[in-house]
C-alpha positions, 0 to 999 in steps of 0.5 A, a space after each residue: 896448298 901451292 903457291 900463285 903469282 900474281 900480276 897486280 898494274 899500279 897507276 901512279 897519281 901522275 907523270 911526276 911520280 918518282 918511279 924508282 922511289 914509287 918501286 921502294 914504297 912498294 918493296 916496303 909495304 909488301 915486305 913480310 906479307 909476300 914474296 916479291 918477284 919483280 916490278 917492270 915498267 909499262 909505259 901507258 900514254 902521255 909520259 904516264 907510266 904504270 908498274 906491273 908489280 909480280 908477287 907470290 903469295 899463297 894459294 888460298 881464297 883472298 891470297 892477294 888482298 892484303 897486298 892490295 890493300 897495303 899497295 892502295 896505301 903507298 903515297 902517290 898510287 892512284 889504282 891498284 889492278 889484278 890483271 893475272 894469277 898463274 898457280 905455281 908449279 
């Protein structure tokens, strides 16, 4: 089996998130169950701003789910979103 990347929007709980510690939260809970791509910033309305978290992981059925569930466990995440999975090649 190949390899996917995956593009997975985190919300914060609210504006006052700190974004650059919100970014080491999730390098830390991803750590060891894929290889973190990138984190870019995408601002929404209102001073809210997601982070679109790119990861890669295995080509199987459920690849992202672990990541999910440890993003969904990272204080002051308030959604965890699949929004995109490309196969590598």
């Amino acid at each position: 089996m190949g390899d996917v990347v995956a593009t997975v929007k985190v919300m914060p709980e609210d504006p006052e998130v700190g974004l650059e510690s919100l970014k080491a939260d999730i390098k830390s809970a991803i750590d060891g169950s894929a290889e973190l791509h990138n984190i870019e910033e995408e601002p929404v309305a209102f001073g809210l701003v997601a982070l679109k978290v790119m990861f890669v992981v295995g080509d199987e059925e459920g690849g992202t789910d672990v990541v999910e569930e440890k993003l969904r466990l990272v204080s002051g995440i308030s959604s965890v979103e699949v929004q995109d999975i490309r196969r590598l090649m």
